[in-house]
C-alpha positions as CSV (number, residue, x, y, z in Angstrom):
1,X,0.0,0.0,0.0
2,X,2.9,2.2,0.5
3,X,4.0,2.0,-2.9
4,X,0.6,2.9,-4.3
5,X,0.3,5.7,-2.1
6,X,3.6,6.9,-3.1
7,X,2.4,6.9,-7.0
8,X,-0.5,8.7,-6.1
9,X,1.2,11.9,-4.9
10,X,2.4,12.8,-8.3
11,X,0.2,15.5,-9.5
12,X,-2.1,14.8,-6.5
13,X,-3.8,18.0,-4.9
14,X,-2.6,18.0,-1.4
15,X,-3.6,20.1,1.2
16,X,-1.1,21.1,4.3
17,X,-2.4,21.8,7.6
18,X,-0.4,23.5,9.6
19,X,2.4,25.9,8.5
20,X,4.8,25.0,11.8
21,X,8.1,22.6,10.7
22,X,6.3,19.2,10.2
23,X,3.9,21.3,8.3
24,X,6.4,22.7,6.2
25,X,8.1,19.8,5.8
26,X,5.3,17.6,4.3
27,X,5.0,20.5,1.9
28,X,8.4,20.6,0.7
29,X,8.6,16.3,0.3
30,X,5.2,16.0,-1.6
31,X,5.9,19.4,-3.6
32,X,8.9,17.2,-4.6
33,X,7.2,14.5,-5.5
34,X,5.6,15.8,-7.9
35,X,2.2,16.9,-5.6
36,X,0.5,20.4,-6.1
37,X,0.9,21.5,-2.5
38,X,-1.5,23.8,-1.1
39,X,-0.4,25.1,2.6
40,X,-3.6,26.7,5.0
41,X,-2.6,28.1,8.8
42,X,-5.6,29.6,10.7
43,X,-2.7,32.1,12.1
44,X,0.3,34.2,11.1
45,X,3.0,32.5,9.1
46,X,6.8,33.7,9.7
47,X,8.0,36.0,6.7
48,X,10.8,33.3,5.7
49,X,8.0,30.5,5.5
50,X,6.3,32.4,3.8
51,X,9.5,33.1,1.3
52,X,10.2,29.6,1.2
53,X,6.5,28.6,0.2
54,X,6.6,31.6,-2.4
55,X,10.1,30.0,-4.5
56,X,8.5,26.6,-4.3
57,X,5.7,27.6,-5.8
58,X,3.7,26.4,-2.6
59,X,0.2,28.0,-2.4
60,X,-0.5,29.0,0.7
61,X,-3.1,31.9,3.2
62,X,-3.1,32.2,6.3
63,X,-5.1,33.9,9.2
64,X,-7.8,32.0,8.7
65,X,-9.2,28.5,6.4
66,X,-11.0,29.3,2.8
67,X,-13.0,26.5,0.3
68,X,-9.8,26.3,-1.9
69,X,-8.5,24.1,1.4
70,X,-10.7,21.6,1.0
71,X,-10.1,21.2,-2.8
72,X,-7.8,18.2,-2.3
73,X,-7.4,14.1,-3.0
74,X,-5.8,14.5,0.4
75,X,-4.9,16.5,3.1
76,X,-1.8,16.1,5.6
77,X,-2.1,17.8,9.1
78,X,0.7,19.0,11.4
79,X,0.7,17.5,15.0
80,X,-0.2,20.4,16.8
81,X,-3.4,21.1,15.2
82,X,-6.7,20.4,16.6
83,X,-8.8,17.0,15.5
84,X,-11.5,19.1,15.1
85,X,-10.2,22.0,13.7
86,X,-12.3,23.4,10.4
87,X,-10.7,21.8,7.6
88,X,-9.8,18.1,9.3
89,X,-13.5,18.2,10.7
90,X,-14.9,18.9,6.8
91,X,-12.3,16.6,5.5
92,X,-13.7,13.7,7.4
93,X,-17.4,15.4,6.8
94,X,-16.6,14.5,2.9
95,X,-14.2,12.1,3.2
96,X,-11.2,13.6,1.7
97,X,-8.5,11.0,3.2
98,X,-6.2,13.2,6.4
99,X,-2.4,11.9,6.9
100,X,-0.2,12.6,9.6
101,X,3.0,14.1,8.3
102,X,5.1,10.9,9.5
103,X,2.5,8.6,7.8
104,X,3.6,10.8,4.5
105,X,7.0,10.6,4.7
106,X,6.9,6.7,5.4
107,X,6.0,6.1,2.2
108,X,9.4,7.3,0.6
109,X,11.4,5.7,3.4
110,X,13.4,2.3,2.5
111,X,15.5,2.5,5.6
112,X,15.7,0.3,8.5
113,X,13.0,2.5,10.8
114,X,13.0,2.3,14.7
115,X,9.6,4.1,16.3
116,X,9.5,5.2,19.7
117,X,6.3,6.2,21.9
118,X,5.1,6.2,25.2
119,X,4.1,9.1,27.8
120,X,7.5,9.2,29.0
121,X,11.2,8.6,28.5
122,X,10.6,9.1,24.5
123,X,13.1,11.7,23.6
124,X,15.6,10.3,26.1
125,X,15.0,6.6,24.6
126,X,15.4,8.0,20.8
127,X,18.6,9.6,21.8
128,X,20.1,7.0,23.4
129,X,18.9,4.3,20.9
130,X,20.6,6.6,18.5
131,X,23.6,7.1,20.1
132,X,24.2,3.3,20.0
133,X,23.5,2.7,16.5
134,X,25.8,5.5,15.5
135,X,28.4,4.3,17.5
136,X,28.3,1.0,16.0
137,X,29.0,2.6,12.6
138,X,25.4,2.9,11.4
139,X,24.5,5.6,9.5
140,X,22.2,6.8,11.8
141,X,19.1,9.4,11.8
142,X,17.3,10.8,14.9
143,X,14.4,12.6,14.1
144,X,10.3,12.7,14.5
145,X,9.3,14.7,17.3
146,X,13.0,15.5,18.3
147,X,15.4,17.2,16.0
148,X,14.0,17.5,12.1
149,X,11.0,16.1,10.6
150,X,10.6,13.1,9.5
151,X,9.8,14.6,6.3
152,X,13.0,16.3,5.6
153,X,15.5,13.4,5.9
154,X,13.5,10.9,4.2
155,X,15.6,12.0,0.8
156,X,18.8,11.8,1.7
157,X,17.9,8.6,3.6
158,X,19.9,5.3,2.2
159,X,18.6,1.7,2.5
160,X,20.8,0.5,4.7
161,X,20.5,3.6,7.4
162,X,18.7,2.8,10.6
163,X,16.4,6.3,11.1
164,X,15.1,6.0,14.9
165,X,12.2,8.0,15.2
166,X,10.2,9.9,18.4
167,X,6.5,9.3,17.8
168,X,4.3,11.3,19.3
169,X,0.2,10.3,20.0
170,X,-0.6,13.7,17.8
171,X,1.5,12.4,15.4
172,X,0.0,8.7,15.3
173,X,-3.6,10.0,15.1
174,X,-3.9,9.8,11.3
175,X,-1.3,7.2,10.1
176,X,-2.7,4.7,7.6
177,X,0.0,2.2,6.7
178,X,3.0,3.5,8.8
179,X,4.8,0.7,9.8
180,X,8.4,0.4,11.5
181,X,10.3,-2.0,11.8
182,X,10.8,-2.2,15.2
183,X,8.3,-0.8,17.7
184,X,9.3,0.5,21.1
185,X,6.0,1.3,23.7
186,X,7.9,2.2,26.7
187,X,4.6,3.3,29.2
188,X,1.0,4.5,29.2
189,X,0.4,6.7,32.0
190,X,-2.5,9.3,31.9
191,X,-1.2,12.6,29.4
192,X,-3.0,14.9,27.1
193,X,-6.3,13.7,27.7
194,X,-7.7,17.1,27.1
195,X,-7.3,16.7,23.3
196,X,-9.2,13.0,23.6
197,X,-12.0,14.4,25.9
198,X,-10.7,12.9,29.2
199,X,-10.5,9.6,27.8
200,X,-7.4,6.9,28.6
201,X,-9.0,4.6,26.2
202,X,-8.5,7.1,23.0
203,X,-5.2,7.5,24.6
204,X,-4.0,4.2,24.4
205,X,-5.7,2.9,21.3
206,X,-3.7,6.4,19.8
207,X,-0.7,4.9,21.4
208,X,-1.1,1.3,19.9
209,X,-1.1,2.8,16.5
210,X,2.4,2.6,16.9
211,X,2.2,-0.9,16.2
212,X,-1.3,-1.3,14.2
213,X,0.4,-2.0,11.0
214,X,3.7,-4.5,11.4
215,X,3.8,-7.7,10.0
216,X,5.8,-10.5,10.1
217,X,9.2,-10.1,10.5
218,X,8.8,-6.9,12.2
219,X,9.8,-6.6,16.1
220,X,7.5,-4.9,18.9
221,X,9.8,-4.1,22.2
222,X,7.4,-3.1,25.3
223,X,7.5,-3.1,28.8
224,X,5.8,-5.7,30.8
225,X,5.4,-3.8,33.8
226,X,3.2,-1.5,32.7
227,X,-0.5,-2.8,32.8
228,X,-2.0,0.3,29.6
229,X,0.3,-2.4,27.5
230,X,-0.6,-6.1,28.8
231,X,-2.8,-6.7,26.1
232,X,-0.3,-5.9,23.2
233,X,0.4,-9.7,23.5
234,X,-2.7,-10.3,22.2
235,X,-3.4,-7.5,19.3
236,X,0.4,-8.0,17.8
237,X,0.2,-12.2,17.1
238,X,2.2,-12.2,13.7
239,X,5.1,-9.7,15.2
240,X,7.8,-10.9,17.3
241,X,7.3,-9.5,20.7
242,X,10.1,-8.8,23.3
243,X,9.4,-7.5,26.4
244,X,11.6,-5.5,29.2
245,X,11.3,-5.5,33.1
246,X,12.5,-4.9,36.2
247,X,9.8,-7.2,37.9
248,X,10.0,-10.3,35.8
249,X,12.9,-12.4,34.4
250,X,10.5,-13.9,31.5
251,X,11.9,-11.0,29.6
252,X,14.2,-10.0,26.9
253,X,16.1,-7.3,29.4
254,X,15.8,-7.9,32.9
255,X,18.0,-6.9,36.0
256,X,19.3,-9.6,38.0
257,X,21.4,-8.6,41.5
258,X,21.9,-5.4,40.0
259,X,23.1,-6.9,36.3
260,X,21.4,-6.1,33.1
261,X,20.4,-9.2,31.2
262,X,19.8,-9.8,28.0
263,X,17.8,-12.9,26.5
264,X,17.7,-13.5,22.4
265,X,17.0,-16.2,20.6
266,X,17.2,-18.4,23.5
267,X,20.6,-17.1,24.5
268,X,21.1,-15.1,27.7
269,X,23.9,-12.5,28.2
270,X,24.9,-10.7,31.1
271,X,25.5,-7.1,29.6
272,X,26.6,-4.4,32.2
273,X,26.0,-3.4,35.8
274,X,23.1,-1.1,36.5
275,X,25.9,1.3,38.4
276,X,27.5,1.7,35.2
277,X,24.8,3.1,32.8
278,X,25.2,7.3,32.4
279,X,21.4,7.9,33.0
280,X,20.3,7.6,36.6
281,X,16.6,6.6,38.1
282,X,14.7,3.9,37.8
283,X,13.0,5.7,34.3
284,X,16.0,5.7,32.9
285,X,16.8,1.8,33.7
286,X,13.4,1.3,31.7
287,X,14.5,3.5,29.2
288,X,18.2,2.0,28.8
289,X,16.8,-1.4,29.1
290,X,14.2,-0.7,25.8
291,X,17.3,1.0,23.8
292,X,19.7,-2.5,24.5
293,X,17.0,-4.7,23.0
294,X,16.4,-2.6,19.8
295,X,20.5,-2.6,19.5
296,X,20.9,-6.1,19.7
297,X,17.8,-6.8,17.5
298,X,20.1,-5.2,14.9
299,X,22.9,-7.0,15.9
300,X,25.0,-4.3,17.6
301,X,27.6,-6.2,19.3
302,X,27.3,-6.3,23.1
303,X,30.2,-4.1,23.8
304,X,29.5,-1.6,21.7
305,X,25.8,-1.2,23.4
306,X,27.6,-1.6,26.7
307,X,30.0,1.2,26.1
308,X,27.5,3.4,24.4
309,X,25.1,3.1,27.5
310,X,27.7,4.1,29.6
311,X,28.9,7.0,27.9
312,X,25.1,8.9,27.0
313,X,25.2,12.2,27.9
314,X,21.5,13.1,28.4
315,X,19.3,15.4,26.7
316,X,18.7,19.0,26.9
317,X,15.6,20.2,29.1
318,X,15.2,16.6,30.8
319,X,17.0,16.3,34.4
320,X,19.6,18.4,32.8
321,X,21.9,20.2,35.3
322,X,22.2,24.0,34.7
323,X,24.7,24.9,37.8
324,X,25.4,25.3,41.2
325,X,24.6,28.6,43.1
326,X,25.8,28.7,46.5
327,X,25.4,25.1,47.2
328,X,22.3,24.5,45.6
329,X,22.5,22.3,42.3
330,X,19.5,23.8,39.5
331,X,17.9,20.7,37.4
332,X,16.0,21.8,34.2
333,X,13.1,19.2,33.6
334,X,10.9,21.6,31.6
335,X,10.1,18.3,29.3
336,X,8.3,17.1,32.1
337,X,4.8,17.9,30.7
338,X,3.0,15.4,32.4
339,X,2.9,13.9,36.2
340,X,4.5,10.6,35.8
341,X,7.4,12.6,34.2
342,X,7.7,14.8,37.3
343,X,6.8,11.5,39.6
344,X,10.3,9.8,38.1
345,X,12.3,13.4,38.4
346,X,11.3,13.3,42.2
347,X,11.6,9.7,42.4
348,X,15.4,9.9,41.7
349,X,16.6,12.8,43.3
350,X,18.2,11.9,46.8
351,X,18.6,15.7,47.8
352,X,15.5,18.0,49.4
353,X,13.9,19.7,46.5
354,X,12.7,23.0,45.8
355,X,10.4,22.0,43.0
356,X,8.8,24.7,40.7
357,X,5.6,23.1,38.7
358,X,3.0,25.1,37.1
359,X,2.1,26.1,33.0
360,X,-0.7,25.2,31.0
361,X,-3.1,22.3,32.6
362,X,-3.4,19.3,30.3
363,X,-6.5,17.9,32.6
364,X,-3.8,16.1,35.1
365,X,-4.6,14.2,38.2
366,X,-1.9,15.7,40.2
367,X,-2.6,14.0,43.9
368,X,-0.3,10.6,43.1
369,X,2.8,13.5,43.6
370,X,1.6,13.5,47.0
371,X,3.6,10.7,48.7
372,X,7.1,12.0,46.9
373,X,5.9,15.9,47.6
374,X,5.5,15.0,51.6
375,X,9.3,12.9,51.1
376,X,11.0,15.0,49.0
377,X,10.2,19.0,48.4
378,X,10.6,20.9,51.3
379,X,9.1,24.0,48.9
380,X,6.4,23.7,46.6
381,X,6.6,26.9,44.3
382,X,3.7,27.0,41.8
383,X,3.7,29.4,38.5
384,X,1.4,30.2,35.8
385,X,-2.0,29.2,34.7
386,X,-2.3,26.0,36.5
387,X,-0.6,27.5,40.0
388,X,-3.8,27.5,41.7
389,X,-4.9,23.6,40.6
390,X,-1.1,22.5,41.4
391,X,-0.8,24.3,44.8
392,X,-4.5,22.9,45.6
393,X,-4.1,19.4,45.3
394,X,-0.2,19.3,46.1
395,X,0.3,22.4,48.7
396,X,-0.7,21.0,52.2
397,X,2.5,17.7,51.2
398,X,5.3,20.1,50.8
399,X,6.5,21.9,53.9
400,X,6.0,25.1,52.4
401,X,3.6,26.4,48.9
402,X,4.4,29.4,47.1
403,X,2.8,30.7,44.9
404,X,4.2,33.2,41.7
405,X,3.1,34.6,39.4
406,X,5.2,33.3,36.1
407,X,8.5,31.5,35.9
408,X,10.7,34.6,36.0
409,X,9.4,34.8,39.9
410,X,8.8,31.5,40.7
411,X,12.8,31.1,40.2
412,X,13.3,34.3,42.3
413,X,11.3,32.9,44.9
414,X,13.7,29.7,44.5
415,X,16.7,31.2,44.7
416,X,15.3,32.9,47.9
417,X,14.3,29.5,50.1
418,X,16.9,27.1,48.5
419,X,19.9,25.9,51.4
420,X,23.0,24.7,50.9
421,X,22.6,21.5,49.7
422,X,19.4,21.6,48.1
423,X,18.1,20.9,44.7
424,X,15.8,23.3,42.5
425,X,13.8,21.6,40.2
426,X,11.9,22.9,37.6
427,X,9.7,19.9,36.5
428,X,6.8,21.4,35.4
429,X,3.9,18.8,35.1
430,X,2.4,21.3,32.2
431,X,2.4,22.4,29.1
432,X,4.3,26.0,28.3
433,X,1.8,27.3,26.3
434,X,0.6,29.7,28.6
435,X,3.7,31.5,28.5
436,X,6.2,30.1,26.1
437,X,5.7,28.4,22.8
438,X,7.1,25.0,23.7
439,X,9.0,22.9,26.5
440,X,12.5,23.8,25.0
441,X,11.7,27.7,25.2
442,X,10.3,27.0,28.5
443,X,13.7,25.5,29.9
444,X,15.8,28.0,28.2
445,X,14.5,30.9,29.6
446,X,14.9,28.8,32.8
447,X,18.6,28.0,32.3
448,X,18.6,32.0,31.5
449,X,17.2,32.8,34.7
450,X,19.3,30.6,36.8
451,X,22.6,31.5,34.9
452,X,21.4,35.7,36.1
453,X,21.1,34.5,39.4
């Protein structure tokens, strides 16, 4: 189906959704391929989009959505916009076909493809699952929803490159035949349930897309211990499945006495001691545990995955150290959107915390922080829209609530109550949209704050 899919985009009249980098990105592969691209933003495109779309002969308008949108074989939205935005809602109303941008640029991919979702741990898991390919000589390509679009690599990809990719649930929404090769489903835990109306279910059947369309030969990695993914077992029968756990030993990664273990093909390997990976907490033993399996898959010889575990350097905005100011160590975590992400943060840190949460609600349940709020923070300092929601369910566990008004003062008010010793955290549990445009904006400004201090 790929390949027919493929044929049909020359001379096809698309439609592109969405004028932010995925957006673009579609537009620039299909106008490429021979598609008559038409791009439609309900706000303000940037003036050098709007040059770029203007020498490729990309159509476009934007501040709001005209008829001419909907004059398409087929229309291709960017993650961030609404289900039931105008033009996706008419487009299903008259069944003009909608693809994610990912689902678009699969169909010119002949690479060896490695997806990665779940609630948390994706970026971390793509970056170390691409750190140990490339340092096994792979030509190697990290991309999806970290780094470039999927969209704009798929040229220069080769067939025998290995292109690991963050999935997103936005971005799995409307795929159709997307298919990797291997499947990673790291955890299910309660996240953006505002955009499926408050319901887990949508959220996990959005998830599973991940893995709708394998086939034989194709390999589905997931974690055991998580109960949203039990069932995979039973939905995925032609796939080979290979599960990772730190409660069970039936596994394909398991810790034994503190000893990763690996178990292929009916062969079982002792790979490294847990003390020696880079990444610390138990999220990141998941996380290191799901990147192993995918290495050895592709036959990555044990020692290169050992070494490479033990050398990862992190990622940016994710339990990412900024500095030390009189004694007190500053931790930006602004990708920690959701409350299992800030849940793991707290659950490693062995220092009292000064945690600042707050942003943009998402519809979270925020009361399982309590038991890690009453252990850990000494000072609860809440910020932005969601202060009052955050400092409600959370503020009577920490020793002290604050609240401020936006980040800028929620760090002052850190900087004031921190001791020697402590740990300020800024793991946010929210979206930035109510003051910054993403996560990564979010934790700059943070970093730029702390580094004034």
């Amino acid at each position: 189906m790929r390949a027919a899919l493929r044929y049909k985009t020359r001379g096809a009249r698309t439609t592109v959704v969405g004028a932010a980098r995925s957006g673009v990105a579609a537009a620039r592969l299909l106008k490429r391929r021979g598609a008559r691209v038409f791009v439609t933003d309900h706000g303000r495109i940037p003036a050098e989009t709007e040059h770029e779309l203007r020498e490729m002969g990309i159509g476009y308008e934007f501040g709001g959505h005209t008829s001419t949108a909907l004059e398409a074989d087929f229309v291709v939205t960017s993650p961030g916009v609404p289900p039931e935005s105008y033009v996706l809602s008419e487009a299903r109303r008259t069944s003009i076909p909608v693809y994610s941008e990912i689902e678009v640029a699969s169909w010119f991919c002949t690479a060896h493809v490695v997806g990665i979702t779940g609630s948390n741990g994706k970026t971390t898991t793509t970056s170390l699952t691409g750190h140990v390919f490339s340092r096994s000589g792979r030509r190697t390509w990290v991309a999806g929803n970290i780094g470039l679009p999927f969209a704009d690599i798929v040229s220069r990809v080769e067939d025998e490159d290995i292109v690991v990719l963050e999935v997103s649930s936005f971005q799995l929404e409307q795929t159709a035949t997307f298919r990797p090769d291997i499947a990673i489903l790291l955890n299910i835990t309660p996240d953006h349930l505002n955009r499926y109306g408050g319901s887990m279910k949508r959220y996990i059947e959005t998830k599973y897309r991940l893995c709708a369309h394998q086939r034989t030969g194709d390999t589905l990695i997931y974690n055991l211990d998580d109960p949203n993914l039990a069932d995979l077992a039973y939905r995925t029968p032609q796939v080979r499945r290979l599960g990772f756990s730190l409660e069970h030993e039936d596994a394909a990664a398991f810790v034994r006495d503190n000893t990763i273990h690996l178990r292929l093909n009916g062969n079982e390997e002792p790979l490294m001691q847990t003390e020696q990976l880079a990444l610390r907490g138990k999220h990141n033993l998941y996380n290191s545990l799901a990147a192993a399996v995918a290495a050895r898959v592709m036959e990555v010889r044990s020692d290169v995955v050992r070494e490479s575990l033990a050398t990862f350097e992190g990622v940016p905005h994710r339990l990412e150290t900024v500095r030390e100011v009189d004694g007190v160590r500053y931790i930006n975590d602004s990708k920690a959107t959701n409350v299992n992400a800030v849940w793991y943060a707290l659950e490693s840190m062995r220092e009292s915390v000064v945690l600042l949460a707050g942003g943009r609600d998402k519809g979270n349940d925020y009361t399982p922080l309590k038991p890690l709020i009453s252990a850990k923070v000494r000072t609860l300092i809440t910020f932005g829209e969601a202060s009052g929601l955050i400092s409600d369910a959370l503020g009577t566990s920490a020793e002290r609530a604050l609240r401020a008004r936006d980040l800028e003062e929620a760090v002052q008010l850190a900087h004031e109550e921190a001791r020697t010793g402590d740990v300020v955290l800024l793991s946010p549990a929210c979206a930035s949209f109510d003051q910054f445009d993403n996560y990564e904006q979010r934790g700059n400004a943070f970093k730029r704050l702390v580094s004034n201090l």
